[in-house]
C-alpha positions in Angstrom: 5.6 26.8 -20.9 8.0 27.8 -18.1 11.8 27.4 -18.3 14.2 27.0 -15.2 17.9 27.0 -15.5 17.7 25.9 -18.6 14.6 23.0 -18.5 11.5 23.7 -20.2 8.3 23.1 -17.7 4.5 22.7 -19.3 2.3 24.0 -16.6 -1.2 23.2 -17.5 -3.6 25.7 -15.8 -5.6 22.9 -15.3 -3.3 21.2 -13.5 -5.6 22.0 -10.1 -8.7 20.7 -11.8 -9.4 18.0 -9.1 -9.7 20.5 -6.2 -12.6 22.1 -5.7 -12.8 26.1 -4.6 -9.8 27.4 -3.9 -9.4 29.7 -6.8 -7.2 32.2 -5.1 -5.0 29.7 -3.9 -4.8 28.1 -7.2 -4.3 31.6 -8.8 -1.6 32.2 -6.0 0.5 28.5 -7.3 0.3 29.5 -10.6 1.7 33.0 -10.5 4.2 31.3 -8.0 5.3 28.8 -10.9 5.5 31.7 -13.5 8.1 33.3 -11.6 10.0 30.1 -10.9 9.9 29.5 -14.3 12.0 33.2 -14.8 14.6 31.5 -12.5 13.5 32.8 -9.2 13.4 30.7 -6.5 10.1 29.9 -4.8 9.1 28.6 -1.4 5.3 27.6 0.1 4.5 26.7 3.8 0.8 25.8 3.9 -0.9 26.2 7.2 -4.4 25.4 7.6 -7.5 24.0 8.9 -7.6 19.8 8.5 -9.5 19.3 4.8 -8.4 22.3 3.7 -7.0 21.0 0.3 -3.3 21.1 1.4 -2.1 17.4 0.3 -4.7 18.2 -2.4 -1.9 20.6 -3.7 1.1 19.4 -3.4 -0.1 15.9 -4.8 -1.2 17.9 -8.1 1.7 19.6 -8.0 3.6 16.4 -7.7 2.4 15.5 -11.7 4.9 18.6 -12.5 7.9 17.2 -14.4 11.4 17.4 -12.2 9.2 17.4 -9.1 9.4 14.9 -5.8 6.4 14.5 -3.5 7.6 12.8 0.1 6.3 12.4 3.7 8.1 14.6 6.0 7.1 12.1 9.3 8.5 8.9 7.1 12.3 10.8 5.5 15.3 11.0 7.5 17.9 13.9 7.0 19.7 11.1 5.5 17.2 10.4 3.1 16.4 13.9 2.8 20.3 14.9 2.0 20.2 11.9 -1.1 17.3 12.8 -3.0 18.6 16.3 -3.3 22.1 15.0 -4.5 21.1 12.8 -6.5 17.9 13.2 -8.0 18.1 16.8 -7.8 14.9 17.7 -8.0 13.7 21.1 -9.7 10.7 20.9 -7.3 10.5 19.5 -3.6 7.5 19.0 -1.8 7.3 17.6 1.7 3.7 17.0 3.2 3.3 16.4 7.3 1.2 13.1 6.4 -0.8 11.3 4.1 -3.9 10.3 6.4 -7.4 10.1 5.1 -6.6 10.8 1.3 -6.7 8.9 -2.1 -5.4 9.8 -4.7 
């Protein structure tokens, strides 16, 4: 269990059972959510071949409690600017598209 500021997060290391391969990556987000769990802030910016398991990610990510999956090419600063006000996320992530996946 992780705690940050206060709010208890379950990680399940299982949590990236749907994608295949990857296990460095995985190992990489997991050791990345200990830390936030200490308090420490933590930022990703995937870059990658097309079908390279980035939506993959974030969309298991997204099943994390506190967390907000959105479309970067479909939210306005606007938008942007009043989900973090007001549904003050613990964890934003913000994908380029969602072309070509199902989930």
């Amino acid at each position: 269990m992780l705690s940050f500021l206060g709010v208890n997060m379950r990680v399940n290391p299982s949590i990236f059972d749907p994608i295949v391969g990857y296990e460095d990556v995985k190992a990489l987000f997991l050791k990345a959510l200990r830390m936030h769990g200490d308090g420490l802030p933590v930022h990703f910016l995937m870059v990658g071949e097309p079908s390279s398991a980035k939506t993959s990610f974030l969309l298991c990510l997204s099943k994390l409690r506190d967390s907000y999956y959105l479309l970067g090419s479909r939210t306005t600063k606007a938008g942007l600017t009043s989900l973090l006000f007001e549904r003050k996320p613990k964890i934003l992530l913000i994908d380029e598209s969602l072309i070509g996946v199902s989930y």
